[in-house]
C-alpha positions as CSV (number, residue, x, y, z in Angstrom):
1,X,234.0,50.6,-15.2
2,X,237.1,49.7,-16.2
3,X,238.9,51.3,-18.9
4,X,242.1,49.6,-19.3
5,X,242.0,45.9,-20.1
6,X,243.5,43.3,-19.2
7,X,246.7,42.9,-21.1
8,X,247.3,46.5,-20.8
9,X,247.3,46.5,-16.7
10,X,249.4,43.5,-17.3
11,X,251.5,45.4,-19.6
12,X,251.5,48.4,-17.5
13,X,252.8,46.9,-14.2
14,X,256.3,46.0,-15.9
15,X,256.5,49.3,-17.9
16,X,255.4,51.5,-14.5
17,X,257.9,49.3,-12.8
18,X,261.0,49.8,-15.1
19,X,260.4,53.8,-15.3
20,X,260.6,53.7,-11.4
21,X,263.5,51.6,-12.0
22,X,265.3,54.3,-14.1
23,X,265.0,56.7,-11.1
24,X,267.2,54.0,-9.1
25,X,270.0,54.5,-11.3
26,X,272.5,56.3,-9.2
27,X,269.8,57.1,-6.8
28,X,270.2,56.9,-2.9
29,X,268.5,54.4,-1.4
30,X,268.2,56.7,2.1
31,X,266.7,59.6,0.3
32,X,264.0,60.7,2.2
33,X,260.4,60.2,0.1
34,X,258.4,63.5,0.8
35,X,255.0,62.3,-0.3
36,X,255.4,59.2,2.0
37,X,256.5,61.0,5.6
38,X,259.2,59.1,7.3
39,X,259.8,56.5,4.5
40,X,262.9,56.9,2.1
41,X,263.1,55.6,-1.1
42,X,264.6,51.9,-0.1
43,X,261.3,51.6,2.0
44,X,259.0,52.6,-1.0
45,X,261.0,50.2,-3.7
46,X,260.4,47.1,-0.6
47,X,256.7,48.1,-0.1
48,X,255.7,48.4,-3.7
49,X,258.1,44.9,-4.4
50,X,255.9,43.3,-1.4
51,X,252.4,44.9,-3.2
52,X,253.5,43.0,-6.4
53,X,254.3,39.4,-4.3
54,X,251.4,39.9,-2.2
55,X,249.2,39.9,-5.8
56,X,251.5,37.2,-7.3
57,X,250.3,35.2,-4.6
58,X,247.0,35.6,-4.5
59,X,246.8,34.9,-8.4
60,X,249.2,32.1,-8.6
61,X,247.8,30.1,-5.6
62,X,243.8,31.1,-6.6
63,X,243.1,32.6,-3.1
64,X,239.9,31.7,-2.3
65,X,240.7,33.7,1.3
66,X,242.9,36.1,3.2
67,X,246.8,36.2,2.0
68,X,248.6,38.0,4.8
69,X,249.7,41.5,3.4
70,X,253.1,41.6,5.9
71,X,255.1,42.1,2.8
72,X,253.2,45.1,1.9
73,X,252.9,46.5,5.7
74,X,256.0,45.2,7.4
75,X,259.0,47.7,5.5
76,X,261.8,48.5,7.8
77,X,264.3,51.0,7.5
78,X,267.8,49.5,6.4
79,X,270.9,51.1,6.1
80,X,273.8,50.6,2.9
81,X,271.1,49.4,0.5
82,X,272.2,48.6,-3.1
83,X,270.1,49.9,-5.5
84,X,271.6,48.1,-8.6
85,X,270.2,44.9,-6.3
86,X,266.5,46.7,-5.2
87,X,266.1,47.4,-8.8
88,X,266.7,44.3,-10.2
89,X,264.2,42.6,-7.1
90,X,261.5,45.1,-7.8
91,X,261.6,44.2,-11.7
92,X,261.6,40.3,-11.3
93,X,258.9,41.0,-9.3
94,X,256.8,43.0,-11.5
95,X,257.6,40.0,-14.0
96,X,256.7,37.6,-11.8
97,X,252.9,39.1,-11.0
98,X,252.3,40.0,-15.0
99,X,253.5,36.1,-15.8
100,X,251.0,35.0,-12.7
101,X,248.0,37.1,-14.2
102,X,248.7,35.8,-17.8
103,X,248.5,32.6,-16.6
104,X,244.9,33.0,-14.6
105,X,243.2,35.2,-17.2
106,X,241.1,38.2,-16.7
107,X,238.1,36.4,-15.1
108,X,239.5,33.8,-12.7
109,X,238.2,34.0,-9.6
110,X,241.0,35.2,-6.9
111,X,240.1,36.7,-3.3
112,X,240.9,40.3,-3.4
113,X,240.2,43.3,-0.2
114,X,238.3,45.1,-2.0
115,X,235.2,44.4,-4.7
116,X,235.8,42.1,-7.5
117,X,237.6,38.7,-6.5
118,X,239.2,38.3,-9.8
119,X,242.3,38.3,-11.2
120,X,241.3,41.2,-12.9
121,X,241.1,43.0,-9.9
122,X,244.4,42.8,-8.8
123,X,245.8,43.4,-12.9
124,X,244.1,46.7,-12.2
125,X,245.0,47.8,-8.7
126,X,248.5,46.8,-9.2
127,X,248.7,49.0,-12.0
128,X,247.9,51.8,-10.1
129,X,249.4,50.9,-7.2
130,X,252.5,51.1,-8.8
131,X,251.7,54.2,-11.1
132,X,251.4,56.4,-7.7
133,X,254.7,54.9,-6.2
134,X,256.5,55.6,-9.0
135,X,255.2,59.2,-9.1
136,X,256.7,59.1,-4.7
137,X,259.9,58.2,-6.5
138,X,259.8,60.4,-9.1
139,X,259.7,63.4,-6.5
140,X,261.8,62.0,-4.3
141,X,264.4,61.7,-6.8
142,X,263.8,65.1,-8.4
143,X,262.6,63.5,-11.7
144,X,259.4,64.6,-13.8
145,X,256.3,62.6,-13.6
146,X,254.2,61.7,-16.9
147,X,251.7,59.3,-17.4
148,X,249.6,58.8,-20.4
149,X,246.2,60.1,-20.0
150,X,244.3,56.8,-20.3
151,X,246.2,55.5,-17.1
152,X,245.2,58.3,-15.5
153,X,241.6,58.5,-16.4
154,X,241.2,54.9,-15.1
155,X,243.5,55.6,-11.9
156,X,240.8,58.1,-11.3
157,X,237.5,56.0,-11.8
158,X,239.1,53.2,-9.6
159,X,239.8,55.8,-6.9
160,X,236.2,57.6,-7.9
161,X,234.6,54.1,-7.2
162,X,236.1,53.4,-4.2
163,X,234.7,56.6,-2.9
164,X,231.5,55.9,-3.4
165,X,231.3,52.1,-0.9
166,X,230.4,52.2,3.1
167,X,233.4,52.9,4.4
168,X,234.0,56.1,2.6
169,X,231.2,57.8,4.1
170,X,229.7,56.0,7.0
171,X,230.3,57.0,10.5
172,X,231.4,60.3,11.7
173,X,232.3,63.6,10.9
174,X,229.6,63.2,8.6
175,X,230.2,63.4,4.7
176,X,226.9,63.2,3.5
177,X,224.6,66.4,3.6
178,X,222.2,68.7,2.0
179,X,223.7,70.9,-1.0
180,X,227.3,69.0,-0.9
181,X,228.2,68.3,-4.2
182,X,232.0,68.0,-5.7
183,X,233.1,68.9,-9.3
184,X,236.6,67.7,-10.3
185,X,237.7,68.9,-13.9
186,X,239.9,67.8,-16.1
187,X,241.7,71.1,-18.2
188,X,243.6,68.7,-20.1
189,X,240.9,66.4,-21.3
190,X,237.5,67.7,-21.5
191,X,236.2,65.1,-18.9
192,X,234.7,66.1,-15.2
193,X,233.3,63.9,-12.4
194,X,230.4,65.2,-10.4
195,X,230.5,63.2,-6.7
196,X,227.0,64.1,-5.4
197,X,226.8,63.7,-1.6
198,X,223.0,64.7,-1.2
199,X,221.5,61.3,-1.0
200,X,222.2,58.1,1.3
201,X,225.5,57.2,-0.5
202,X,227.5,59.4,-2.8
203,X,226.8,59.2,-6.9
204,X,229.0,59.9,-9.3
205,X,227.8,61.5,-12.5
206,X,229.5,62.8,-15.7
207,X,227.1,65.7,-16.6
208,X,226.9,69.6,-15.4
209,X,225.6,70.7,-12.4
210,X,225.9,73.1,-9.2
211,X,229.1,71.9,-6.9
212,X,229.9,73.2,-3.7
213,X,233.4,73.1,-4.7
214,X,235.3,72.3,-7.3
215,X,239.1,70.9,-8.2
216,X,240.5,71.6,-11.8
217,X,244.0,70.4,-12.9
218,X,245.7,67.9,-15.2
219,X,244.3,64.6,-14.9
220,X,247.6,63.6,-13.8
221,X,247.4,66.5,-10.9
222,X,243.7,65.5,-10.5
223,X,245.0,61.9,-9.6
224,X,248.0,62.9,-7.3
225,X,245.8,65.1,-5.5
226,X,242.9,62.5,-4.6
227,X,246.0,60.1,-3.5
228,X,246.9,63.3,-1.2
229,X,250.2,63.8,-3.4
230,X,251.8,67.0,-4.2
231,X,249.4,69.0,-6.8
232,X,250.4,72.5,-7.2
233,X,248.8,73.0,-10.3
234,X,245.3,72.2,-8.6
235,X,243.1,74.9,-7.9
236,X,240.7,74.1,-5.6
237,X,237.4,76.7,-5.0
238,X,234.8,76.7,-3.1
239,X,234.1,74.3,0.5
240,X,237.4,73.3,0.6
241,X,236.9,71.9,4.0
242,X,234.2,69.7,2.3
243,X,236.5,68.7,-0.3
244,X,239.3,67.7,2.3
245,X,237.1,65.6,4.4
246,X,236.1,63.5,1.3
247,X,239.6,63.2,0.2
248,X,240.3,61.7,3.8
249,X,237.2,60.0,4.2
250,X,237.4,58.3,0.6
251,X,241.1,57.6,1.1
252,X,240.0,54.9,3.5
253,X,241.5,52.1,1.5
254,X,244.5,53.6,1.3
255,X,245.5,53.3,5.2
């Protein structure tokens, strides 16, 4: 389900973009980025730039297969960086993708890696890709992070959805089992997820029910936490080892 449309992940991918770009301003590129070990910030601005060509791309052209991600993977280290310049690349950028998805439309069908194939697809991972970069600059910078809770709450059920495919819980250690069920709460919104792990593949559920261990926080926290960001104001109870293996094991699309 997703719960932003269209023009809003359109919309949000040049305003997450230019609230990352105010942490630039007077910002060293060489700071180090602590939720993305052995990056600094120069790196992030070039990977999440190469994220939003790699989408432009795929939109623009129609895909219909594979469109290398080297941009995206490929981000050396550089030294004497400008940021006036990075900032400036990284916003064209962001423009760029937006003006590409306009052009397509929500349903057009676009090759994507993961489930979808539409340019709607990429509208929405983009957004998200760049909320949780911008929340990597945000701390590395020493800013505060905010994001508005209906981002969040659809950050959340893309990442919730993703847990739920093959790859997330096929394989070894094992993830699936008798009794393991996950609560995540939300304190700041009335709104829980319930990942049960009992059957063949995990379900996800909105209703009550035993867990074997639950998270509450923020939905902001919630969403920096299942991204394996810095959450403090998580508390986590119960199986924790459970809980980390799924974050780790769902997190697969994230490597």
């Amino acid at each position: 389900m997703t719960l932003l449309g269209f023009d809003r992940c359109r919309a949000e991918i040049v305003e997450q973009t230019g609230l990352l770009r105010a942490y630039l301003a007077g910002a060293d590129p060489a700071a180090p980025v602590p939720s993305c070990p052995g990056w600094d910030l120069g790196q992030l601005v070039r990977h999440l730039g190469g994220a939003h060509g790699w989408a432009e791309t795929a939109v623009r052209t129609r895909a219909a297969e594979a469109v290398s991600d080297d941009p995206v993977n490929d981000v050396p280290r550089r030294t004497g960086e400008d940021p006036v310049a990075l900032s400036a690349q990284l916003g064209d950028g962001a423009g760029r993708l937006a003006d590409a998805l306009r052009d397509a439309g929500p349903n057009t069908p676009v090759w994507s890696p993961g489930p979808g194939e539409t340019a709607m697809w990429w509208a929405r991972r983009m957004t998200h890709e760049t909320v949780v970069h911008r929340a990597d600059a945000a701390l590395a910078v020493g800013a505060a992070f905010h994001l508005a809770h209906d981002v969040a709450l659809d950050a959340l059920d893309e990442w919730l959805t993703y847990s739920t495919l093959p790859e997330a819980y096929e394989g070894d250690p094992a993830l699936l089992g008798p009794g393991r069920v996950l609560r995540l709460q939300a304190t700041d919104a009335g709104a829980e997820w319930l990942v049960d792990l009992t059957g063949d593949a995990p379900v996800l559920r909105d209703t009550g029910g035993q867990a074997t261990v639950e998270a509450r926080g923020t939905l902001t926290d919630l969403l920096l936490l299942v991204y394996r960001r810095p959450a403090p104001g998580v508390e986590v109870t119960g199986d924790t080892a459970l809980f980390d293996l799924w974050l780790t094991r769902s997190g697969f699309w994230l490597q």
